[in-house]
GUBABA-100950 format. One record per residue (C-alpha): residue in three letters; residue number from 1; x negated, y, z negated. Coordinates in nm, 4 decimals, padded with zeros to 6 digits. Layout:
# GUBABA-100950
ALA | NUM | X | Y | Z
...
//
This chain:
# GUBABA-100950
UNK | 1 | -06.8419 | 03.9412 | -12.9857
UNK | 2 | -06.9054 | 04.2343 | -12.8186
UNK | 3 | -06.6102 | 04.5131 | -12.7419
UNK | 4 | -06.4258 | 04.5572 | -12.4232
UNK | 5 | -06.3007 | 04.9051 | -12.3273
UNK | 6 | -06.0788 | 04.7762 | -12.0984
UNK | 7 | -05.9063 | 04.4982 | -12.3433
UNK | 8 | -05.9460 | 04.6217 | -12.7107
UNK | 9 | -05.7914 | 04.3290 | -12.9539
UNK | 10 | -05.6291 | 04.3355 | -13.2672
UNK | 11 | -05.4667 | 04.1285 | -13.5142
UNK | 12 | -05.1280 | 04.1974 | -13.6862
UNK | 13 | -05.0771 | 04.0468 | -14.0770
UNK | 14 | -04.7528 | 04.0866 | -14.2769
UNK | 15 | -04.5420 | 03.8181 | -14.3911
UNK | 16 | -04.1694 | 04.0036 | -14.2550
UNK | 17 | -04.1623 | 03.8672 | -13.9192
UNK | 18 | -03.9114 | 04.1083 | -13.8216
UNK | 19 | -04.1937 | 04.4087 | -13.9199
UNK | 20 | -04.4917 | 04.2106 | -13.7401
UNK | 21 | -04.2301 | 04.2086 | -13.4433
UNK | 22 | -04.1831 | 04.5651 | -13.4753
UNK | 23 | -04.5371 | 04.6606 | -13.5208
UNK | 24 | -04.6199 | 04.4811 | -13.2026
UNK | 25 | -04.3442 | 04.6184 | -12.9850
UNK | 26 | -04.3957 | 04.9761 | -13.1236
UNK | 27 | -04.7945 | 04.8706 | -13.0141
UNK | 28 | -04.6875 | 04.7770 | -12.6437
UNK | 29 | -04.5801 | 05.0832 | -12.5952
UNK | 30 | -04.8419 | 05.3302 | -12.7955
UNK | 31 | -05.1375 | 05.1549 | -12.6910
UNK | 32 | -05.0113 | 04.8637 | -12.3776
UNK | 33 | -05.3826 | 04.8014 | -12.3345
UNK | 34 | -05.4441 | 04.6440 | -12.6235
UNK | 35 | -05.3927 | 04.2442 | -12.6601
UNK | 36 | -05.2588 | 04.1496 | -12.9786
UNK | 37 | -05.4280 | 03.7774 | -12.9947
UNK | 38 | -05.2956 | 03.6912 | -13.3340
UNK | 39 | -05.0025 | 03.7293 | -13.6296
UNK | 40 | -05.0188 | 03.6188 | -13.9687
UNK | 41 | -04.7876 | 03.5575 | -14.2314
UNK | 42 | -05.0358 | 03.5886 | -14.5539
UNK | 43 | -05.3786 | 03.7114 | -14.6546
UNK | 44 | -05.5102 | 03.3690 | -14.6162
UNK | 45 | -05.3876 | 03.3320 | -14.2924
UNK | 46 | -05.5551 | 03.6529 | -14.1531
UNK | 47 | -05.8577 | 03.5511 | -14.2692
UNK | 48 | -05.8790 | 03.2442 | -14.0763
UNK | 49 | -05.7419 | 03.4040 | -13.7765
UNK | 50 | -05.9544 | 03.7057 | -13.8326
UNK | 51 | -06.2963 | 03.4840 | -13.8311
UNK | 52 | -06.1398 | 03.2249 | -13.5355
UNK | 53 | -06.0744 | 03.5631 | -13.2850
UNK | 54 | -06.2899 | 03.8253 | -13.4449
UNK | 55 | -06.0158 | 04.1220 | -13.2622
UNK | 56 | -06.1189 | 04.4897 | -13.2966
UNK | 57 | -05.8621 | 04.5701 | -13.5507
UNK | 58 | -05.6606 | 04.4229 | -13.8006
UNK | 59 | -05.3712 | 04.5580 | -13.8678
UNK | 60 | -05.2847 | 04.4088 | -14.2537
UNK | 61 | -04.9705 | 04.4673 | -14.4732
UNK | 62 | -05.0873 | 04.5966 | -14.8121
UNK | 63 | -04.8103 | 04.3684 | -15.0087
UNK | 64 | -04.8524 | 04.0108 | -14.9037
UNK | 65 | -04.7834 | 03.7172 | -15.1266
UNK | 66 | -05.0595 | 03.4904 | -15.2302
UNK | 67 | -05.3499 | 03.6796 | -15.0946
UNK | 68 | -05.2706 | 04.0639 | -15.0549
UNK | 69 | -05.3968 | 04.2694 | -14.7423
UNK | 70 | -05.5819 | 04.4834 | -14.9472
UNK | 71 | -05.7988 | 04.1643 | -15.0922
UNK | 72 | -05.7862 | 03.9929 | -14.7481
UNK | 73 | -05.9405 | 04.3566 | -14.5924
UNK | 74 | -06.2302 | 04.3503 | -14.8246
UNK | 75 | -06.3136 | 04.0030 | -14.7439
UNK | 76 | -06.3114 | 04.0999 | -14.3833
UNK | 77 | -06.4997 | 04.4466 | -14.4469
UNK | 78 | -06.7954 | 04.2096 | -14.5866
UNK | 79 | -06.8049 | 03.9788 | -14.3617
UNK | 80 | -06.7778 | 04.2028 | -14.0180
UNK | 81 | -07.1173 | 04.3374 | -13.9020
UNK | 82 | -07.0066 | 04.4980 | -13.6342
UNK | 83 | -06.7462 | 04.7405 | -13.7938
UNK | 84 | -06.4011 | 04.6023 | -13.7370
UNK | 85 | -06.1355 | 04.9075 | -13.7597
UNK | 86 | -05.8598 | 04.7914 | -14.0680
UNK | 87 | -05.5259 | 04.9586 | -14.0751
UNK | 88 | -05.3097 | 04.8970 | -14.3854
UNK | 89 | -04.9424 | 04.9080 | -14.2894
UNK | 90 | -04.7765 | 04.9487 | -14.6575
UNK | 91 | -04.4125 | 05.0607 | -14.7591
UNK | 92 | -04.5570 | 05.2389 | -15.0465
UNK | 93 | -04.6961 | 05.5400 | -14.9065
UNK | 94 | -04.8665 | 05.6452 | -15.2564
UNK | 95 | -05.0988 | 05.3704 | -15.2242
UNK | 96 | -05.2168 | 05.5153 | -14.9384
UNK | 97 | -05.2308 | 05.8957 | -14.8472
UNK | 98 | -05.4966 | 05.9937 | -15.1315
UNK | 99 | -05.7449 | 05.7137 | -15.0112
UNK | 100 | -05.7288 | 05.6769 | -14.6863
UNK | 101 | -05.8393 | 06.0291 | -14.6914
UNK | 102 | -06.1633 | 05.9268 | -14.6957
UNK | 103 | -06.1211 | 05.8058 | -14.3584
UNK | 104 | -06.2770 | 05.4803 | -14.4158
UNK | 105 | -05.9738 | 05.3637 | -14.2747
UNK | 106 | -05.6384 | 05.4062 | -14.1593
UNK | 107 | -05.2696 | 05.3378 | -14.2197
UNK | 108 | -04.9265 | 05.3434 | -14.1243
UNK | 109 | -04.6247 | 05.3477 | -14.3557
UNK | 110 | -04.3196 | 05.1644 | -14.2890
UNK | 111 | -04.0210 | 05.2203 | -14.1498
UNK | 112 | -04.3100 | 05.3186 | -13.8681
UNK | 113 | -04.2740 | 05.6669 | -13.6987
UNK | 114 | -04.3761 | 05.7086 | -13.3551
UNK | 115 | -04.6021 | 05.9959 | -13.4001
UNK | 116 | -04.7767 | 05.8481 | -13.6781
UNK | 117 | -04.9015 | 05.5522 | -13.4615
UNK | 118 | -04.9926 | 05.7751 | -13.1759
UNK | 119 | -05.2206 | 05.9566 | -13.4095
UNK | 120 | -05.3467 | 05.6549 | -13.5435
UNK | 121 | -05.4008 | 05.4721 | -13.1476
UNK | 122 | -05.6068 | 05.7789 | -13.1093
UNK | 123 | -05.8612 | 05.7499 | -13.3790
UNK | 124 | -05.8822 | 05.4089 | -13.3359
UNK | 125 | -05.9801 | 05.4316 | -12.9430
UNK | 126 | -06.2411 | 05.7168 | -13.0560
UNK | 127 | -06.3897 | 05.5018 | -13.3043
UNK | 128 | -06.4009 | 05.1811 | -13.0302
UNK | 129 | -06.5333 | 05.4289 | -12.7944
UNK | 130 | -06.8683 | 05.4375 | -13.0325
UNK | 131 | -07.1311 | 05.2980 | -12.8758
UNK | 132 | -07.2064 | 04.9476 | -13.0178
UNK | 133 | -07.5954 | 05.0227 | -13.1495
UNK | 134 | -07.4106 | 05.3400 | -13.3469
UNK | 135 | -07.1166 | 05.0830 | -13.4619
UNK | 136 | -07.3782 | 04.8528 | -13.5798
UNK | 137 | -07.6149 | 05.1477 | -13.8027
UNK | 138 | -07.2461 | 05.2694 | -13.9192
UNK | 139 | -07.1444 | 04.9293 | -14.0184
UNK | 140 | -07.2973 | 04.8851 | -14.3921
UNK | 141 | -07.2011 | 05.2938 | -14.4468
UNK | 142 | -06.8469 | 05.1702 | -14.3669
UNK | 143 | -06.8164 | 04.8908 | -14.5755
UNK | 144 | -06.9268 | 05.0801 | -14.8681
UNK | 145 | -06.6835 | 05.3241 | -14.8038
UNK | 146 | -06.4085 | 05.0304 | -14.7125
UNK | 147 | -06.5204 | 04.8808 | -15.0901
UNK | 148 | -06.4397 | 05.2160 | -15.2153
UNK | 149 | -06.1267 | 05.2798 | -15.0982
UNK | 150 | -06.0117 | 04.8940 | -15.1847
UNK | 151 | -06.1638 | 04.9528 | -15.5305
UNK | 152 | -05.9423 | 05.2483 | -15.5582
UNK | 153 | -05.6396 | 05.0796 | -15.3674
UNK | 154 | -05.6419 | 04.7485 | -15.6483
UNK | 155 | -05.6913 | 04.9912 | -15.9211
UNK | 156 | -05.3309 | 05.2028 | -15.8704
UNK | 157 | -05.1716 | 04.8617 | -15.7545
UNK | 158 | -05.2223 | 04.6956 | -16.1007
UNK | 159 | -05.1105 | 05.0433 | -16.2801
UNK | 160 | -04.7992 | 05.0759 | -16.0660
UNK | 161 | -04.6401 | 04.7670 | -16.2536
UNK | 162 | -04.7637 | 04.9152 | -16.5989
UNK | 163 | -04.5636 | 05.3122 | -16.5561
UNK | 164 | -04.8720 | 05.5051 | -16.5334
UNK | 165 | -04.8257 | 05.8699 | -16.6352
UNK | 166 | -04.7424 | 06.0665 | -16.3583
UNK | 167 | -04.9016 | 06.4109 | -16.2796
UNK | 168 | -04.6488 | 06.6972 | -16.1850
UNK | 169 | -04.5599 | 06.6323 | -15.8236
UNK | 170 | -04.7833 | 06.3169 | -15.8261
UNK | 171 | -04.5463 | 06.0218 | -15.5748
UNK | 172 | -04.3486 | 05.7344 | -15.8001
UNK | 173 | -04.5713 | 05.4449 | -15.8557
UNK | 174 | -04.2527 | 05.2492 | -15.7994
UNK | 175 | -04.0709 | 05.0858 | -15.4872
UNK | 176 | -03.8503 | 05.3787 | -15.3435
UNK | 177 | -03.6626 | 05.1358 | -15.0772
UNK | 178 | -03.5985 | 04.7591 | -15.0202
UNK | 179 | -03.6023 | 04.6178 | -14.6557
UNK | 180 | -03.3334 | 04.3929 | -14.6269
UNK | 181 | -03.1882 | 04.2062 | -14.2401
UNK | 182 | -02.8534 | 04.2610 | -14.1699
UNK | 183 | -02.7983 | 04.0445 | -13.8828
UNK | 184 | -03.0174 | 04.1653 | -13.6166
UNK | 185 | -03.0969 | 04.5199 | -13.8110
UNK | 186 | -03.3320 | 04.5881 | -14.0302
UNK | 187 | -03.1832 | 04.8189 | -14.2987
UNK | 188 | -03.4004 | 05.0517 | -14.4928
UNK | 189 | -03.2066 | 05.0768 | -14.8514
UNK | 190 | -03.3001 | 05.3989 | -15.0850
UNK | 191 | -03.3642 | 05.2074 | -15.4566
UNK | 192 | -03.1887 | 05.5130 | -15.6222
UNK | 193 | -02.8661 | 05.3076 | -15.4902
UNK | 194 | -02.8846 | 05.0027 | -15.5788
UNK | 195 | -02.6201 | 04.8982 | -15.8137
UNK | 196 | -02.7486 | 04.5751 | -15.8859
UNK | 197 | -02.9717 | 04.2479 | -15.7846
UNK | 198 | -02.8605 | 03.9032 | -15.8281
UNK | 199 | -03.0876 | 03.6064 | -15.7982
UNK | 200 | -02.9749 | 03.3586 | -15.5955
UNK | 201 | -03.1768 | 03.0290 | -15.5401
UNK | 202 | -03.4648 | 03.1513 | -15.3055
UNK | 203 | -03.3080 | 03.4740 | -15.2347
UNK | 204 | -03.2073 | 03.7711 | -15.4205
UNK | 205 | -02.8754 | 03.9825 | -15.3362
UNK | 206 | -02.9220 | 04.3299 | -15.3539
UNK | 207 | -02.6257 | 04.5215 | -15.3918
UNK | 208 | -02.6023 | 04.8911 | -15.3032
UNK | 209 | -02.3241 | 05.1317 | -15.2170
UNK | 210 | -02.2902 | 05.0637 | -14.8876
UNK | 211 | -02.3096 | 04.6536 | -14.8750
UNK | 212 | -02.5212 | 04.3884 | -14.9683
UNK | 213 | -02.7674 | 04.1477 | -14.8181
UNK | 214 | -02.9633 | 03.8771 | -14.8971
UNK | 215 | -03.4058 | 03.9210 | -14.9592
UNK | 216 | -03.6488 | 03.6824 | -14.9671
UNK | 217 | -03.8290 | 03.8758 | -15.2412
UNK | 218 | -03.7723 | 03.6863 | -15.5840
UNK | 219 | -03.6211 | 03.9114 | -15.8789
UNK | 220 | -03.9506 | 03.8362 | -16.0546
UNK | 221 | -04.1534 | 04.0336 | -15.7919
UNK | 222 | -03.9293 | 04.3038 | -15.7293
UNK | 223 | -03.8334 | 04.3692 | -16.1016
UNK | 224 | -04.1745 | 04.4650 | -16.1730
UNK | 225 | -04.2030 | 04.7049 | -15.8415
UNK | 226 | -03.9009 | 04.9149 | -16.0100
UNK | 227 | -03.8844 | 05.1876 | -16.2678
UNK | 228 | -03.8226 | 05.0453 | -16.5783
UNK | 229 | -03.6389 | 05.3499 | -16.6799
UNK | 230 | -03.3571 | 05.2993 | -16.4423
UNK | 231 | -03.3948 | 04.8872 | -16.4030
UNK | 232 | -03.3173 | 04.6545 | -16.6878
UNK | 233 | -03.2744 | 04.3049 | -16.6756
UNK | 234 | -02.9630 | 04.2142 | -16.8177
UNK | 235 | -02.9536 | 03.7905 | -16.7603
UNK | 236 | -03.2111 | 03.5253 | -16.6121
UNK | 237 | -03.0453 | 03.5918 | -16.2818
UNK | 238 | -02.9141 | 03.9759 | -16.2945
UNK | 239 | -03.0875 | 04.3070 | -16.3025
UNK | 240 | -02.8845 | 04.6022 | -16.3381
UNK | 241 | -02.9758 | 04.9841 | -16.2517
UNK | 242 | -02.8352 | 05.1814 | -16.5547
UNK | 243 | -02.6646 | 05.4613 | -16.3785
UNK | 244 | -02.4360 | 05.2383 | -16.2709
UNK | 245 | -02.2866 | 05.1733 | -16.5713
UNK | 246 | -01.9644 | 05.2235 | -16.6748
UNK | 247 | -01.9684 | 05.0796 | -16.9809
UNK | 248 | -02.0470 | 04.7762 | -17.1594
UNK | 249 | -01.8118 | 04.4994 | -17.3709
UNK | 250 | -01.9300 | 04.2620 | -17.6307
UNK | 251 | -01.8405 | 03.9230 | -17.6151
UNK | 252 | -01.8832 | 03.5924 | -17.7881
UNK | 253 | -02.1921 | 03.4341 | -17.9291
UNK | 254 | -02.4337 | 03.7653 | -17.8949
UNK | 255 | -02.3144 | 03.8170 | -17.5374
UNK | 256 | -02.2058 | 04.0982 | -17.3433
UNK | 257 | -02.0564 | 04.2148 | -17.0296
UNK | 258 | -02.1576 | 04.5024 | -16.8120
UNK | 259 | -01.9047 | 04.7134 | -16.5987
UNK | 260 | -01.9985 | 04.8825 | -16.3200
UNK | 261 | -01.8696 | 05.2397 | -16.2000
UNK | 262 | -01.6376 | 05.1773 | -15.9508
UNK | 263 | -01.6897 | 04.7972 | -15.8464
UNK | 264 | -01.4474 | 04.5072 | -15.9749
UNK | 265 | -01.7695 | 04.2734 | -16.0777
UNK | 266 | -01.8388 | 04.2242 | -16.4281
UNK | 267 | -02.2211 | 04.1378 | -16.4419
UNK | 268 | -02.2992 | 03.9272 | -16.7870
UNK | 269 | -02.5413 | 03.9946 | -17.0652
UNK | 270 | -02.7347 | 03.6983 | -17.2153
UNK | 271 | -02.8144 | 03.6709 | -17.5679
UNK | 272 | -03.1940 | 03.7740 | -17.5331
UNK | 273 | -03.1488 | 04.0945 | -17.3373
UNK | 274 | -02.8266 | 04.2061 | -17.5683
UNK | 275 | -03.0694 | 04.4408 | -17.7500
UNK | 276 | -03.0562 | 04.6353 | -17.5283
UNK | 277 | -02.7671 | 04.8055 | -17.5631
UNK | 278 | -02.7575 | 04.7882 | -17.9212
UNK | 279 | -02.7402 | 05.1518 | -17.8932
UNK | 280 | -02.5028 | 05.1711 | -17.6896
//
């Protein structure tokens, strides 16, 4: 497939819809030539879209479940001959500054900003603008540099779970905000101020100073995305941030009961997390 000037195409991946929405209105606007001719929910799903419309660009989310974006881009990045431009779009921006300075690729971090995608609509029309013989020598020196970066990209995404030492002034390795709908808005909520999360059949509550709402994102999954040195689980179903503890009761049978700084709700402790706060 050869590229049109006149109608670049791209491809958007990330399994929020309301952030593939967003992405693709914020697009319209930055860039209204381009023709988004696909969205995908997963990894797996770009893949099959990416091979069935072969667009200019994919734009992937770095955190997918099942297959991530950064596994899905190198699968794409080997099989493209023709240089297909890959932006991750990733709410951790740590993942992403240090690498992507190799300008093998690009990326945006979420909540987008407006001047960030401008900037990032530019290089991508300069490097579309190449003529296609040039695209095709720069290709393989690409993908090498695409394997790189990915190399480098999987590496810090396994550590971030495991509390990596951090160099003075080095970013957290650890989820600094949780997306959550509220109705129609999207709300952006700072970790630092979450109280507590609750599991809840498919969902997970997440309960902050200013409200609550309801994630898709199991406990599971998110527990290991926060700092262990602020976010304990307390019970099967309950994870607790420990400055927002008032104090703790024990109860019957090697249980116990958390209390929260100002909030009524009394958040249990099962037997196999009471140690705790043995020291306590």
């Amino acid at each position: 497939m050869t590229h049109h000037p006149s109608a670049p195409t791209a491809l958007i991946a990330d399994d929020e819809p309301l952030l593939r929405d967003s992405l693709a209105r914020a697009l319209a606007l930055a860039w209204p030539e381009l023709v988004i001719v696909a969205q995908a929910r997963n990894g797996r799903e770009a893949l099959e879209q990416f091979e069935q419309f072969e667009p200019d660009i994919v734009f992937l989310d770095v955190h997918m479940p099942g297959l991530s974006g950064v596994e899905a881009a190198r699968q794409i990045g080997r099989q493209t001959a023709r240089g297909t431009q890959i932006v991750f779009v990733t709410a951790y921006e740590q993942y992403a500054v240090q690498a992507f300075e190799q300008g093998a690729l690009d990326y945006l971090v979420k909540p987008l900003e407006a001047m960030r995608l401008a900037d990032t609509v530019q290089r991508l029309k300069d490097r579309l603008a190449t003529s296609p013989p040039v695209a095709a020598v720069t290709a393989a020196s690409s993908t090498a540099a695409l394997e790189a970066v990915i190399a480098q990209l999987l590496e810090r995404m396994a550590s971030g779970t495991a509390t990596p030492t951090q160099a003075a002034g080095a970013p957290s390795p650890h989820l600094q905000w949780i997306r959550a709908s509220v109705g129609q808005t999207l709300k952006l909520i700072p970790v630092e101020e979450i109280d507590y999360l609750r599991s809840d059949e498919k969902y997970t509550l997440v309960v902050w100073r200013e409200g609550e709402a309801l994630i898709r994102t199991p406990i599971k999954e998110l527990l290991e995305q926060l700092d262990p040195q602020c976010f304990v689980q307390v019970h099967r179903s309950v994870v607790v941030n420990l400055h927002a503890i008032g104090h703790v009761t024990r109860g019957l049978n090697e249980t116990a009961d958390v209390h929260l700084r100002g909030r009524k709700e009394v958040l249990p402790v099962s037997r196999s997390f009471l140690h705790l706060f043995r020291q306590m």
